[in-house]
PDB file of N, CA, C, O and CB in Angstrom:
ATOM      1  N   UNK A   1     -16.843 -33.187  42.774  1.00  0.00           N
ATOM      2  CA  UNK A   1     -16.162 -32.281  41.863  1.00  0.00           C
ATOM      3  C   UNK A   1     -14.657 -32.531  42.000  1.00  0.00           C
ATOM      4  O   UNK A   1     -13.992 -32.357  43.021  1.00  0.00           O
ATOM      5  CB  UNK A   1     -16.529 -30.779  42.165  1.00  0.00           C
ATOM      6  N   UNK A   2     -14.215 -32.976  40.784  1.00  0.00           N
ATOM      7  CA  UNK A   2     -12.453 -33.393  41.220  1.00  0.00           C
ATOM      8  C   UNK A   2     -11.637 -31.800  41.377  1.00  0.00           C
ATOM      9  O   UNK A   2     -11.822 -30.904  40.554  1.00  0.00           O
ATOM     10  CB  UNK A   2     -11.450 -34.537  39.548  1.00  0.00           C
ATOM     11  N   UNK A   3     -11.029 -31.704  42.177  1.00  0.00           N
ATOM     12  CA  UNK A   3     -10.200 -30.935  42.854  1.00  0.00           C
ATOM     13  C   UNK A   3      -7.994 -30.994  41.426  1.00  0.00           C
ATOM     14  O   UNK A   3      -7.447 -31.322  40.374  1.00  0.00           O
ATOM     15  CB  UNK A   3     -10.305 -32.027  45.027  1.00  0.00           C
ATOM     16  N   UNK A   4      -7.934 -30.648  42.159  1.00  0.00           N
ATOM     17  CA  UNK A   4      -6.140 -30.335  41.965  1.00  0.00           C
ATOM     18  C   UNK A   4      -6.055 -32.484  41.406  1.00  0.00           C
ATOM     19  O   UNK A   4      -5.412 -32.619  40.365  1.00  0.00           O
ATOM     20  CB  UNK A   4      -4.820 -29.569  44.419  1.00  0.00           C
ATOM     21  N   UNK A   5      -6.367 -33.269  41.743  1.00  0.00           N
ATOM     22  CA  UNK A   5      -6.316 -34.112  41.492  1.00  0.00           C
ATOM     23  C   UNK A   5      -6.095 -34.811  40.632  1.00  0.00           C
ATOM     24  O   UNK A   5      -5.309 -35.738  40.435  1.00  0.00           O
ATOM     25  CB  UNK A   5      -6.726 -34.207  41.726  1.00  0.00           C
ATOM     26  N   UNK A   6      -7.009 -34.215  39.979  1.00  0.00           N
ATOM     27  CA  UNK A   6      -7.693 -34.334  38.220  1.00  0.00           C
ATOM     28  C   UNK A   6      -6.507 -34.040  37.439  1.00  0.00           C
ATOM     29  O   UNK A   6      -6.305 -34.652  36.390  1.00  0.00           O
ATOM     30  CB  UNK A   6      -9.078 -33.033  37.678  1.00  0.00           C
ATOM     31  N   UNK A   7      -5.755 -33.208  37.836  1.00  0.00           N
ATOM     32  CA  UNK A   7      -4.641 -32.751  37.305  1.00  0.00           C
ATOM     33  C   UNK A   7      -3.604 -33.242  36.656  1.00  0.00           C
ATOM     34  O   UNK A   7      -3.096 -33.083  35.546  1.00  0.00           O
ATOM     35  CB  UNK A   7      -4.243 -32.326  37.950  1.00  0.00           C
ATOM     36  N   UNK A   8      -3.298 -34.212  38.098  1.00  0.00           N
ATOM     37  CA  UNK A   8      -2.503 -34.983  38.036  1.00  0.00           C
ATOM     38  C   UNK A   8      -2.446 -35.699  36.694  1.00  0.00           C
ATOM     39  O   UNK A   8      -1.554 -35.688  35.845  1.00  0.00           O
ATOM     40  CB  UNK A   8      -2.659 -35.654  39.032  1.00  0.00           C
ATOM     41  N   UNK A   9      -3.448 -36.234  36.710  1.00  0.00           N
ATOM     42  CA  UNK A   9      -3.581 -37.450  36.485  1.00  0.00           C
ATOM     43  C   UNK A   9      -3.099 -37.643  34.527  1.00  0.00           C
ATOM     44  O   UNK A   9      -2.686 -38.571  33.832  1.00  0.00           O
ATOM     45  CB  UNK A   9      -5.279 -37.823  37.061  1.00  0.00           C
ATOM     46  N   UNK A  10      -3.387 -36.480  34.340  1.00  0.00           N
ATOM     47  CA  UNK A  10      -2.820 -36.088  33.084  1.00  0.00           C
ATOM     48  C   UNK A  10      -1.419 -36.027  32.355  1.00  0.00           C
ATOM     49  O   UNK A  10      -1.259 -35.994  31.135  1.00  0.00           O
ATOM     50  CB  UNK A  10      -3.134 -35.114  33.065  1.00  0.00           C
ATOM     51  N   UNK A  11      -0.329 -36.016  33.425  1.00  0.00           N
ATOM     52  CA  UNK A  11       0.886 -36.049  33.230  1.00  0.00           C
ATOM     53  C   UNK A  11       1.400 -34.941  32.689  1.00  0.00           C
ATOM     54  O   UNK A  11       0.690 -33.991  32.359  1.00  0.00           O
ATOM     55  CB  UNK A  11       1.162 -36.990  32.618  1.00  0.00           C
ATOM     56  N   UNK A  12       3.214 -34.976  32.495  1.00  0.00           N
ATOM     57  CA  UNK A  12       3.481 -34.155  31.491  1.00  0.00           C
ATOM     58  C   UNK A  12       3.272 -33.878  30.414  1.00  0.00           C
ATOM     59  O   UNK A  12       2.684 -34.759  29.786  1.00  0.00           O
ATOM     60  CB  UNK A  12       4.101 -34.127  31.361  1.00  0.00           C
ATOM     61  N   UNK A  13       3.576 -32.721  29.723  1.00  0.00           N
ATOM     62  CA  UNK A  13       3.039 -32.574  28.489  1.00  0.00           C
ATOM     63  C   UNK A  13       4.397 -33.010  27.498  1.00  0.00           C
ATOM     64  O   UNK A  13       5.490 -32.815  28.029  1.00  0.00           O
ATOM     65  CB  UNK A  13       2.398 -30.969  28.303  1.00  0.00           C
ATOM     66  N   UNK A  14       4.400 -33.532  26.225  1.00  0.00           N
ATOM     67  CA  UNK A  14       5.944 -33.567  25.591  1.00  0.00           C
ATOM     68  C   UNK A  14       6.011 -32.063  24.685  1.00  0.00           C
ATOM     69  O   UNK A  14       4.960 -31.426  24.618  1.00  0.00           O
ATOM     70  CB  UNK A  14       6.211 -35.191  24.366  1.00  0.00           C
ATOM     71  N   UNK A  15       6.786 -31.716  24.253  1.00  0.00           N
ATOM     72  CA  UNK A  15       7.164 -30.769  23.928  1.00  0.00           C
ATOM     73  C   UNK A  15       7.494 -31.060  21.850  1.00  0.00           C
ATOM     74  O   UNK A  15       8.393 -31.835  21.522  1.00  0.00           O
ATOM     75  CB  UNK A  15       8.401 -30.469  25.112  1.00  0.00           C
ATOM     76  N   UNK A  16       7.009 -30.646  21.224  1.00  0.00           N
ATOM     77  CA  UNK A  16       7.052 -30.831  19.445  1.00  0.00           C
ATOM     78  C   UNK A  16       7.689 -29.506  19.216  1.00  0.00           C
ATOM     79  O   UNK A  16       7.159 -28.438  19.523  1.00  0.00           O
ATOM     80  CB  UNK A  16       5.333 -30.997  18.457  1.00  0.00           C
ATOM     81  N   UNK A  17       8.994 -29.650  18.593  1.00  0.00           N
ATOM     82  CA  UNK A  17       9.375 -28.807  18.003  1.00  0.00           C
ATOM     83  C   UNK A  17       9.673 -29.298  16.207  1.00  0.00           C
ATOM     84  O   UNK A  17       9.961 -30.405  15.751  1.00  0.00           O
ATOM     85  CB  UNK A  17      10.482 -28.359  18.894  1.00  0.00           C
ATOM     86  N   UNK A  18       9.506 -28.243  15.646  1.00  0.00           N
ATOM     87  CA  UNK A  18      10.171 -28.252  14.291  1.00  0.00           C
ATOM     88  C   UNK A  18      11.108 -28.471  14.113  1.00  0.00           C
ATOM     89  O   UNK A  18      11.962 -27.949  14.830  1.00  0.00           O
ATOM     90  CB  UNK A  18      10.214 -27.467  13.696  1.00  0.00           C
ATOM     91  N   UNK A  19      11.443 -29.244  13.204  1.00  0.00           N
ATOM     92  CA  UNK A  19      13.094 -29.565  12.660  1.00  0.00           C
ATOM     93  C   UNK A  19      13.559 -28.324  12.229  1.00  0.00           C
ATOM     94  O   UNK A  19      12.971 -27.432  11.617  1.00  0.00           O
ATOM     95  CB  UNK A  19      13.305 -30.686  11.303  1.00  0.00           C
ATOM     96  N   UNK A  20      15.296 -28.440  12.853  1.00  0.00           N
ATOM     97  CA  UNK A  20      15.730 -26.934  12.621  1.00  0.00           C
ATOM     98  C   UNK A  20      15.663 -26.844  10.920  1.00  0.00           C
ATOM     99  O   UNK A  20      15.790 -27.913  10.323  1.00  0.00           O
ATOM    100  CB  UNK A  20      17.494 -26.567  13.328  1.00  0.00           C
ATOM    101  N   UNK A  21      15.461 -25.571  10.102  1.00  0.00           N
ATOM    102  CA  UNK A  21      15.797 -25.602   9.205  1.00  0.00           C
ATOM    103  C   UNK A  21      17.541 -25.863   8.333  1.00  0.00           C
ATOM    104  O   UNK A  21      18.557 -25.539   8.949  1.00  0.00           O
ATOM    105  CB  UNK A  21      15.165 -24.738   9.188  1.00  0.00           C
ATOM    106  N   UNK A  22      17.613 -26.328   7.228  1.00  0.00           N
ATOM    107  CA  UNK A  22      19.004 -26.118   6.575  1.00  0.00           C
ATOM    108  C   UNK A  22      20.438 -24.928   7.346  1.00  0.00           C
ATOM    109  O   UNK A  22      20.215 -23.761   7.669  1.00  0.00           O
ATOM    110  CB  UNK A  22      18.471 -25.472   4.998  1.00  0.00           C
ATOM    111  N   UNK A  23      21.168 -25.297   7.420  1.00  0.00           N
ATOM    112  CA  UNK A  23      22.323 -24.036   7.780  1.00  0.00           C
ATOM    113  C   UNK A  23      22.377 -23.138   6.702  1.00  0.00           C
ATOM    114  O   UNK A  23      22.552 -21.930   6.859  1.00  0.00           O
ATOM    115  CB  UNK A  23      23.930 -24.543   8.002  1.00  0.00           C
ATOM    116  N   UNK A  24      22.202 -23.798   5.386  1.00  0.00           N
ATOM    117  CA  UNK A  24      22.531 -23.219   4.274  1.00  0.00           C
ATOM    118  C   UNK A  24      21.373 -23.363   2.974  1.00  0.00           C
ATOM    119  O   UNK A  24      21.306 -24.466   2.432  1.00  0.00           O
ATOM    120  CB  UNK A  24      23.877 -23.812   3.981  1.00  0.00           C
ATOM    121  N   UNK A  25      20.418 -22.191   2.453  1.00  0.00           N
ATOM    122  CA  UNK A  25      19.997 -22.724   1.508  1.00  0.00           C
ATOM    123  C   UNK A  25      20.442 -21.888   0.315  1.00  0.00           C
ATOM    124  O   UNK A  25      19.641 -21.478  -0.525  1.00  0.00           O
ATOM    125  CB  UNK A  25      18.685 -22.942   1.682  1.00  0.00           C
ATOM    126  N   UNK A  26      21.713 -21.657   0.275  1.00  0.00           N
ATOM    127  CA  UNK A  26      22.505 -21.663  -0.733  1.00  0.00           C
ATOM    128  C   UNK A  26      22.237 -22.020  -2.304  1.00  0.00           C
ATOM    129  O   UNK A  26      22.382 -21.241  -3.246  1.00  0.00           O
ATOM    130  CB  UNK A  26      23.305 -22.356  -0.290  1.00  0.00           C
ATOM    131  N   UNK A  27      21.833 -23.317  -2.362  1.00  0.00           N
ATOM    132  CA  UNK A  27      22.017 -24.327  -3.722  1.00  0.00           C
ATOM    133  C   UNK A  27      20.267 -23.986  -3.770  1.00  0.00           C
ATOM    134  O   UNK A  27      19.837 -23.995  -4.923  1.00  0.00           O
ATOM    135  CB  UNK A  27      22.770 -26.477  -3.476  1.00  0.00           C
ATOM    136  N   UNK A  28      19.569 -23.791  -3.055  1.00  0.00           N
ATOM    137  CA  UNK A  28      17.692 -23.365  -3.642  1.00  0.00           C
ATOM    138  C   UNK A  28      18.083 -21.936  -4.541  1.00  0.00           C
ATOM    139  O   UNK A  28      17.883 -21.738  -5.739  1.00  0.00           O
ATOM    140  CB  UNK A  28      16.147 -22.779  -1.829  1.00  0.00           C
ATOM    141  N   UNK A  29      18.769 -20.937  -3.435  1.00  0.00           N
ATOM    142  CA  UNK A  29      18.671 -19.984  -4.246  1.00  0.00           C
ATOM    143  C   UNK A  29      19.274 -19.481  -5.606  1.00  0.00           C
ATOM    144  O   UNK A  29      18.887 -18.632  -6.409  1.00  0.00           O
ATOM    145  CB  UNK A  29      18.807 -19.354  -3.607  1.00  0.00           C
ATOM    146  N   UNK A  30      20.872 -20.701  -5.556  1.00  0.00           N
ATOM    147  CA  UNK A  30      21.327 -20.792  -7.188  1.00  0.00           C
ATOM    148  C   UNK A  30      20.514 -21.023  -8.198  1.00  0.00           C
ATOM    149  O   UNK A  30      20.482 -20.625  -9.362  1.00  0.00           O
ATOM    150  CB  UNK A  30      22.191 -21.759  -7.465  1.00  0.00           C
ATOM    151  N   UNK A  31      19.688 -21.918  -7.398  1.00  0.00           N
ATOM    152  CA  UNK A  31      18.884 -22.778  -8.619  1.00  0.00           C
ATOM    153  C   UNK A  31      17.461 -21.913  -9.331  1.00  0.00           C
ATOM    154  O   UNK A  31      17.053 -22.085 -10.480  1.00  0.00           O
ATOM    155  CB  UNK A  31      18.225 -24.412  -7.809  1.00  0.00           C
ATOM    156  N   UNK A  32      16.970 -21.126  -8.478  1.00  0.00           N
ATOM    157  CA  UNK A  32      15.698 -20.385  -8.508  1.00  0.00           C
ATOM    158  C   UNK A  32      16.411 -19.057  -9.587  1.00  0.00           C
ATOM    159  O   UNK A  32      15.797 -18.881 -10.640  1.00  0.00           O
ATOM    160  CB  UNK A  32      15.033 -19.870  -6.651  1.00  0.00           C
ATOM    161  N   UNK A  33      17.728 -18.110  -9.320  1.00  0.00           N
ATOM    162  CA  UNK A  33      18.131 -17.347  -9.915  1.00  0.00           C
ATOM    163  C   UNK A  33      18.529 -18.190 -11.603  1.00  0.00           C
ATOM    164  O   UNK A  33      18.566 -17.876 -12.793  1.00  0.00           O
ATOM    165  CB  UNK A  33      19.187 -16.716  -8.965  1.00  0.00           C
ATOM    166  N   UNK A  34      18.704 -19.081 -10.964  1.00  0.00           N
ATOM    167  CA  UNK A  34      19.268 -19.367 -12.269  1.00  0.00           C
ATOM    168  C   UNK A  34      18.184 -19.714 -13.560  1.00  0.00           C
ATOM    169  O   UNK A  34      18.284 -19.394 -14.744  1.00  0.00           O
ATOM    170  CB  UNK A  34      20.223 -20.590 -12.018  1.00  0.00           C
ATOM    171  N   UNK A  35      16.828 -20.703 -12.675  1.00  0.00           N
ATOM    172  CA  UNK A  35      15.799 -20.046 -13.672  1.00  0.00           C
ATOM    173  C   UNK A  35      15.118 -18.954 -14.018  1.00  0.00           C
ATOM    174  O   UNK A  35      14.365 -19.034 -14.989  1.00  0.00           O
ATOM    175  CB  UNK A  35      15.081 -20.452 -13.656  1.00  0.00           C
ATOM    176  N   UNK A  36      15.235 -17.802 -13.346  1.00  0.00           N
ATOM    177  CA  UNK A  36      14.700 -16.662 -13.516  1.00  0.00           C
ATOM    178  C   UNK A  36      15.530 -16.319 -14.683  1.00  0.00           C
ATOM    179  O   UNK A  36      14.953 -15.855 -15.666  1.00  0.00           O
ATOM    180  CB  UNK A  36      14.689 -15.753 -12.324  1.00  0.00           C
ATOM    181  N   UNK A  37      16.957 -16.502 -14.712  1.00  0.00           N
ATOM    182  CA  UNK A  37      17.775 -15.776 -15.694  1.00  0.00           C
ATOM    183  C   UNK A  37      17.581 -16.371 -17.063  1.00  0.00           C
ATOM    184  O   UNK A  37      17.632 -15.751 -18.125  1.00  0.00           O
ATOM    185  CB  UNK A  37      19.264 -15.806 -15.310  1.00  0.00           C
ATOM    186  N   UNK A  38      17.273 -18.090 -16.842  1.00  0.00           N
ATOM    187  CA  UNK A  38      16.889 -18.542 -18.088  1.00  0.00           C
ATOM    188  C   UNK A  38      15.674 -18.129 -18.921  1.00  0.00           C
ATOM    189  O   UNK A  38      15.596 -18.026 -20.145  1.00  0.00           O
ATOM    190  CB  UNK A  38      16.808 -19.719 -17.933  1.00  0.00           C
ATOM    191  N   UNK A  39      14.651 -17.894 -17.894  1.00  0.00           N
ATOM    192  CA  UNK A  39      13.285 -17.396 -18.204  1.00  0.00           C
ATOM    193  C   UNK A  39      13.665 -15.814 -19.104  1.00  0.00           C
ATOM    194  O   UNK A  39      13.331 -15.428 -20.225  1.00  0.00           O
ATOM    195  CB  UNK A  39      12.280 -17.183 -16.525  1.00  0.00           C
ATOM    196  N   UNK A  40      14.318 -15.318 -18.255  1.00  0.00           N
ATOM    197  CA  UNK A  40      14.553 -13.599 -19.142  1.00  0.00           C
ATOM    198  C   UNK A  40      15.100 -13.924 -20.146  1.00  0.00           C
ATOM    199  O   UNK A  40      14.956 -12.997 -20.944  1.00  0.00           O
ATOM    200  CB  UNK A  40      15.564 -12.301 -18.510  1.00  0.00           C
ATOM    201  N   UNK A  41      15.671 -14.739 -20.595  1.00  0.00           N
ATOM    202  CA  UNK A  41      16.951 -15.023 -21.869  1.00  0.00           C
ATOM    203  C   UNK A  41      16.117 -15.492 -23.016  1.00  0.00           C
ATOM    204  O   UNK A  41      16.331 -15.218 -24.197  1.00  0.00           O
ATOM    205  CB  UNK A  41      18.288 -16.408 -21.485  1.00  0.00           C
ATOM    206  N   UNK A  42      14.744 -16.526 -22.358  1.00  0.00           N
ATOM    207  CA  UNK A  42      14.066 -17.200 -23.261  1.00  0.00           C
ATOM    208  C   UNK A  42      13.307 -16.325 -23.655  1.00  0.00           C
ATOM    209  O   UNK A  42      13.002 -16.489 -24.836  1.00  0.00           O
ATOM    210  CB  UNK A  42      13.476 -18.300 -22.917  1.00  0.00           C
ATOM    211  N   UNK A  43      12.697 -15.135 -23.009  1.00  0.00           N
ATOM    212  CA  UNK A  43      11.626 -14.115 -22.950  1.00  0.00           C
ATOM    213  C   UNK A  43      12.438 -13.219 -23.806  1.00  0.00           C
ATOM    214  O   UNK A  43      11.898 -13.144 -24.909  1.00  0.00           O
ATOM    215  CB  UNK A  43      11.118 -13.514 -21.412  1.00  0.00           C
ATOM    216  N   UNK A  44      13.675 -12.407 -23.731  1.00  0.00           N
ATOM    217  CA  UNK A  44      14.401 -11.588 -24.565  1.00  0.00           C
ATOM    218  C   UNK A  44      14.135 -12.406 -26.196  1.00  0.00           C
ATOM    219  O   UNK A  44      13.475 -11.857 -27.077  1.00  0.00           O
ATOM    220  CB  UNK A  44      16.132 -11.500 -23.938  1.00  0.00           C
ATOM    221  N   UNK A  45      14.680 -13.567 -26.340  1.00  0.00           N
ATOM    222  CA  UNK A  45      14.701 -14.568 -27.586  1.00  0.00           C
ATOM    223  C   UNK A  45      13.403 -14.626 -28.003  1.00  0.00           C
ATOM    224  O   UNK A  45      13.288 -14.741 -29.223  1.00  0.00           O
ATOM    225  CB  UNK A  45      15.214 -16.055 -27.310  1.00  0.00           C
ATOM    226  N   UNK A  46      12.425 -14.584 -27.398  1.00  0.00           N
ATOM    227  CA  UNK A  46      11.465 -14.584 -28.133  1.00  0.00           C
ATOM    228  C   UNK A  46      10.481 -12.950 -28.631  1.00  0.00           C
ATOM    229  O   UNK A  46       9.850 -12.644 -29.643  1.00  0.00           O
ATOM    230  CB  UNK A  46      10.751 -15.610 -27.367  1.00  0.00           C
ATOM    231  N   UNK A  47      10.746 -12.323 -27.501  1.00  0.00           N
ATOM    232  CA  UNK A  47      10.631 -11.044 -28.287  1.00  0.00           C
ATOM    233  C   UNK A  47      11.332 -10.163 -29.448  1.00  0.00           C
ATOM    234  O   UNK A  47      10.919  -9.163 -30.035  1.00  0.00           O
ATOM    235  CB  UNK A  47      10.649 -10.394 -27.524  1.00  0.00           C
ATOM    236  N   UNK A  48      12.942 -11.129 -29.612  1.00  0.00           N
ATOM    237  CA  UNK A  48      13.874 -10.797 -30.757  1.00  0.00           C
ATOM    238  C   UNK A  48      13.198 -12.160 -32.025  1.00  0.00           C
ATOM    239  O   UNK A  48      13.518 -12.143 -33.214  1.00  0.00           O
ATOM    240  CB  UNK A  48      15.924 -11.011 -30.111  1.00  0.00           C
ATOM    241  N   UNK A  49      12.594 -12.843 -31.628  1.00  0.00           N
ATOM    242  CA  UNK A  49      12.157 -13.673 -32.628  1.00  0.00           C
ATOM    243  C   UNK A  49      10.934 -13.283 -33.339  1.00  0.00           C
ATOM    244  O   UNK A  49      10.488 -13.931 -34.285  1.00  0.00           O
ATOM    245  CB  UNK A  49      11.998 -14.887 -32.121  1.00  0.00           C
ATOM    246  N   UNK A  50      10.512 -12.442 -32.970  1.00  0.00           N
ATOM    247  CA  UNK A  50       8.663 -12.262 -33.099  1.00  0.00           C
ATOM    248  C   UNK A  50       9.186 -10.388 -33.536  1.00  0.00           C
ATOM    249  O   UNK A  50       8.301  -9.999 -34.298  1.00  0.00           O
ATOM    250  CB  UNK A  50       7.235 -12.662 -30.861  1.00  0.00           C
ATOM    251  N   UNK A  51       9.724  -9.789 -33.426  1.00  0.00           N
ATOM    252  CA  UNK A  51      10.145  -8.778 -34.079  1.00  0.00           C
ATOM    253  C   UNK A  51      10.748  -9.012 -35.639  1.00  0.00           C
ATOM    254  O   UNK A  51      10.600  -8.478 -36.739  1.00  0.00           O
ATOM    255  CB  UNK A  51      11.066  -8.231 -33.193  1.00  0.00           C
ATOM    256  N   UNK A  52      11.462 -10.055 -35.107  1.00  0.00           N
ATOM    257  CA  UNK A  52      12.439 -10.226 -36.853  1.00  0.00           C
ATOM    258  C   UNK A  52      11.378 -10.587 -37.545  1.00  0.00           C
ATOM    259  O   UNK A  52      11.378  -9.880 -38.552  1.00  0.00           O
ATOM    260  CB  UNK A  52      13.865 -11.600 -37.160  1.00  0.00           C
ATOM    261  N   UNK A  53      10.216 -11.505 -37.562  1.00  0.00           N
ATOM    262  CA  UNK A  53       9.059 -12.170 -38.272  1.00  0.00           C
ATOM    263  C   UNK A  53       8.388 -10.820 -38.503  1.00  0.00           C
ATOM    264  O   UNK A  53       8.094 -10.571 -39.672  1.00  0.00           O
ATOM    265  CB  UNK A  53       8.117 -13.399 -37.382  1.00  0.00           C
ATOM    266  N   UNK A  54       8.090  -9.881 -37.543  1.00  0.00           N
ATOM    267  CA  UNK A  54       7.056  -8.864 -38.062  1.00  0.00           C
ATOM    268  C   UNK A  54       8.134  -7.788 -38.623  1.00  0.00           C
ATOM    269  O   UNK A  54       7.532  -6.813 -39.074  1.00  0.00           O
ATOM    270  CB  UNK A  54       5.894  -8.203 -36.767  1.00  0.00           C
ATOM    271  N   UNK A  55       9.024  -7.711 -38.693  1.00  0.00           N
ATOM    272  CA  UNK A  55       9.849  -7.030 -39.469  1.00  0.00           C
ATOM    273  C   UNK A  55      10.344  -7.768 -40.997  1.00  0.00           C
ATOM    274  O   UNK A  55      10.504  -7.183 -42.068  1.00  0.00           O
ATOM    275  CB  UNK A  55      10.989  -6.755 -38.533  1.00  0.00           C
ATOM    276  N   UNK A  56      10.481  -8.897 -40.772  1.00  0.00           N
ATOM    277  CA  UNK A  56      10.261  -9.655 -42.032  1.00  0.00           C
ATOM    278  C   UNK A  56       8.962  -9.893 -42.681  1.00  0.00           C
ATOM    279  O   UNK A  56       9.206 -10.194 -43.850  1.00  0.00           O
ATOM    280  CB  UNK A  56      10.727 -10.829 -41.852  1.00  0.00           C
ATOM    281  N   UNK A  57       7.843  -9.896 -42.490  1.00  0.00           N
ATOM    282  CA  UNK A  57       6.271 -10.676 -42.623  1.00  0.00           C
ATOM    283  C   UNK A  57       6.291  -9.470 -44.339  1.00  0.00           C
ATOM    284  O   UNK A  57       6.426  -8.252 -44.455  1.00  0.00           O
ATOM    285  CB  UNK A  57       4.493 -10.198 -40.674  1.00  0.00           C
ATOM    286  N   UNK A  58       6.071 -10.678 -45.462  1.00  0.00           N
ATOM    287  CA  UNK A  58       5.751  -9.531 -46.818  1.00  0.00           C
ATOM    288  C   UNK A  58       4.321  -8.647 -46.192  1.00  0.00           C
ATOM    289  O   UNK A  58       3.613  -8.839 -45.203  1.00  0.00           O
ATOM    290  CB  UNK A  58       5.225 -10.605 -48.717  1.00  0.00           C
ATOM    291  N   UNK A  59       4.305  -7.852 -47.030  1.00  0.00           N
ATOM    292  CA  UNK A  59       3.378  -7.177 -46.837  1.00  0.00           C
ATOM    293  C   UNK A  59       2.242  -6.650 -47.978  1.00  0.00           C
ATOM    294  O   UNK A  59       1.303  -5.934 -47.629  1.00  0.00           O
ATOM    295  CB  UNK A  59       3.973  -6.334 -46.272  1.00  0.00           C
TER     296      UNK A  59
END
């Protein structure tokens, strides 16, 4: 039965760390607001587009 021995024999272990993240993610979050704002602008425009049609549509 191997003893404390066995142990050894395994060595150190290395150590894995994660890469630190960014200092700054600054320029993700410009970019993400900035499509959200486009998205609402396109979403406003099209609910002002689809009103004028059913406010225009003969009847």
């Amino acid at each position: 039965m191997p003893g404390p021995a066995a142990t050894g024999r395994l060595g150190r272990m290395t150590t894995h760390r994660a890469p630190k993240p960014a200092a700054s993610t600054q320029p993700v979050e410009r970019a993400v607001v900035a499509g959200l704002a486009l998205a609402v602008l396109a979403g406003v425009g099209w609910i002002a587009g689809m009103l004028y049609t059913v406010i225009g549509w003969p009847l």
